[in-house]
N, C-alpha and C positions, 0 to 999 in steps of 0.2 A: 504494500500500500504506500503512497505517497506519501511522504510529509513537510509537512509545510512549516515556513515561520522560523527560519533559522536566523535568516538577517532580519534585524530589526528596523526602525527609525531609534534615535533616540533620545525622541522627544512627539510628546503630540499626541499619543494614542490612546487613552483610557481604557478601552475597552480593549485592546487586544493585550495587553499588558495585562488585567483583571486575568482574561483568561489562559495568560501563557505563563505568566510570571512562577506561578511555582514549579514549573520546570527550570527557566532558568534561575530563580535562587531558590533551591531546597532549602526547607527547614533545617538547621543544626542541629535540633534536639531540642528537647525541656530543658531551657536554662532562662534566667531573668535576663539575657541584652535583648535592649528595645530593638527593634527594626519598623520601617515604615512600614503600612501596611495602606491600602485600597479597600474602602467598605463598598461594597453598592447595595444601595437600602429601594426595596421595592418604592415604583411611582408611588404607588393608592397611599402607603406610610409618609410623603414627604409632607409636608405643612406647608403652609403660604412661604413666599420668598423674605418676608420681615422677621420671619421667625422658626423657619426651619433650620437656620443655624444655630440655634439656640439650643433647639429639639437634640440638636448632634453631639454640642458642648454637654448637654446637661447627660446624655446619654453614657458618653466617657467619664465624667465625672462617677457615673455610681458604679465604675467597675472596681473589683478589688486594687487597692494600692496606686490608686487613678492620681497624678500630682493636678492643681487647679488648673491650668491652661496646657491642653492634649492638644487640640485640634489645630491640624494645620491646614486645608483647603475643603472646600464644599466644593461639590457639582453638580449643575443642573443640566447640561446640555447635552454629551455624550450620553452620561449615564446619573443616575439620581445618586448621591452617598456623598462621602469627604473620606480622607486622608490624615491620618493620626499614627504616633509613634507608639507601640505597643508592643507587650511582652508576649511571648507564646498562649501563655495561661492569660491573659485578658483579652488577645483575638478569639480565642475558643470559647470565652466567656460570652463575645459579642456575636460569635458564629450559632449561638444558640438563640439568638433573638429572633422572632417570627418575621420581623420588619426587615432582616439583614439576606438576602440573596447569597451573597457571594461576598467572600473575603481574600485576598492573596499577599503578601509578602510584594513589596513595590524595588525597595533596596534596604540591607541593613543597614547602609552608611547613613548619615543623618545630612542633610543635603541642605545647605542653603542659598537660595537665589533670588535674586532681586531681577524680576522683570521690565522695569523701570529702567536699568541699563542698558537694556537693544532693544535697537528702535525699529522696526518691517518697516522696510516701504508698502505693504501692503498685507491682508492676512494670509495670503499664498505663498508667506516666505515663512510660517510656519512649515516645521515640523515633520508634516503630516503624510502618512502612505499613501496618497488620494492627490490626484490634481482638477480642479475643475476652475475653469476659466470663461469669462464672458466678454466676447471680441466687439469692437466698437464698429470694425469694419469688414469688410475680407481684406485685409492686408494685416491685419495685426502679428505681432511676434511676443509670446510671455515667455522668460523664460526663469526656472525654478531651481537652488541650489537645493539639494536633501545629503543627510548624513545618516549612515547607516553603521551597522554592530554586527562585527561577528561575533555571534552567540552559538557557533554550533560546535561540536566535537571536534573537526580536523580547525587546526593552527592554519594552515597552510590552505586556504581555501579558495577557489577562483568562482566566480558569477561573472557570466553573461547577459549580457538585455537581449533581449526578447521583446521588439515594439510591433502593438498592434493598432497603428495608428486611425482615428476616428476617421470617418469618410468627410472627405473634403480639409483635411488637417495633414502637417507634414510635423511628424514626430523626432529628433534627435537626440540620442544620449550622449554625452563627453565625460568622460572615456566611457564606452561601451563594455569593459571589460575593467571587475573590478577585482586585485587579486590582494590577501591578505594573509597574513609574516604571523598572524597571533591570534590566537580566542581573546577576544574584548577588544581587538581592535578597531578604528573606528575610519572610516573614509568618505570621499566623497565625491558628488557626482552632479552636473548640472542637466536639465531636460527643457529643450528649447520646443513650445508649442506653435506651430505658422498655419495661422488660416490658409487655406490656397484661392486666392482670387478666383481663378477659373469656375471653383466648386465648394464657393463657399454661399448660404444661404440663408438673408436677415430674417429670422426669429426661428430658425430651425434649430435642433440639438442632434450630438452625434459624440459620439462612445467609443472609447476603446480601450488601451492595456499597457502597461509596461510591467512586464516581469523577468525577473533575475531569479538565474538558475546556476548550479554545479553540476546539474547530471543526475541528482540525485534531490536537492531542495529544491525547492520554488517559493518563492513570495510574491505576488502579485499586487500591482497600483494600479486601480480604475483608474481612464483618464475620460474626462464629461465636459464635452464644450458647447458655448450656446454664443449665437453671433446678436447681436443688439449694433441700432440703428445710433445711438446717443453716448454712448460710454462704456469704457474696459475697466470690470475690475473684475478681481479673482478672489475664489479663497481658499 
């Protein structure tokens, strides 16, 4: 069988992260170091936006050995939950709540970052495994840097692109071939999207693919463009 999800982004994906992450960080064992953790708390349980953060804080607060300020991000958009620093024995605490879906392990390291310090020219310079863009004209050109992680068993791994470019779109990877010296290593890769004048069509949408393979993994990026008469943005 196929398996998928070896290279990562690493940055931007809540959900795929929720569901991969405990592959790639296993639990160490029953011990007290904190590690980040990912809650996702069913929709129908979230509260209004004035106060479902509160709902979260007060929620960590009643776990065993809880210190006054846990929580470190809420989410509404990807996926409903927040983000808190917790011990083995107080994730399993929370994994027993009716309201808690899914729990995973994010990173043990304790990470901090101020997003205030880089600035996007746009939200398309996120992150993100996904490109979708909205061209002003047919002539337009986006084009998108993304960083990726070996996360897989071989040190020494090579990916190729594999584009499946949207009808009436001319797709480009730099470098097309991405090869890597180390597990966690990290590199990168720009993808240039070109309306094609000839065949391109204002209010039409049109789909395709970029995926990167070794032979053996694959991870695939939707790519979703839509041509507008008035203005290009992306996200």
């Amino acid at each position: 069988m196929r398996r998928s999800f070896p290279l990562l982004p690493t940055s931007g994906v809540l959900l795929l992260l929720l569901l991969f992450s405990p592959l790639l960080f296993p639990a160490k064992g029953a011990t007290d170091a904190q590690a980040t953790y990912i809650v996702h708390v069913a929709p129908s349980h979230k509260l209004a936006p004035s106060t479902f953060r509160h709902w979260y804080a007060r929620t960590l607060r009643s776990l065993p050995g809880r210190p006054a300020s846990s929580l470190l991000y809420d989410y509404s958009h990807a996926i409903s939950g927040f983000s808190a620093r917790l011990t083995p024995s107080q994730a399993a605490a929370l994994r027993r709540l009716p309201s808690v879906l899914a729990i995973a392990v994010f990173t043990n390291d304790e990470i901090s970052v101020n997003c205030s310090d880089t600035a996007l020219a746009s939200p398309g310079g996120l992150n993100y495994p996904a490109f979708a863009v909205v061209f002003s004209s047919n002539s337009d050109v986006i084009t998108y840097k993304r960083v990726v992680r070996n996360v897989g068993a071989s040190a020494e791994a090579v990916y190729e692109a594999n584009i499946t470019s949207p009808p009436g779109v001319a797709v480009t990877v730099s470098p097309s071939k991405l090869e890597f010296d180390a597990v966690g290593q990290s590199l990168s890769y720009e993808i240039k999207i070109e309306s094609l004048e000839s065949a391109a069509e204002y209010g039409a949408q049109a789909f395709g693919s970029l995926a990167w393979s070794d032979g053996t993994h694959e991870v695939r990026s939707p790519i979703a463009v839509t041509w507008k008469q008035s203005f290009v943005s992306s996200i």
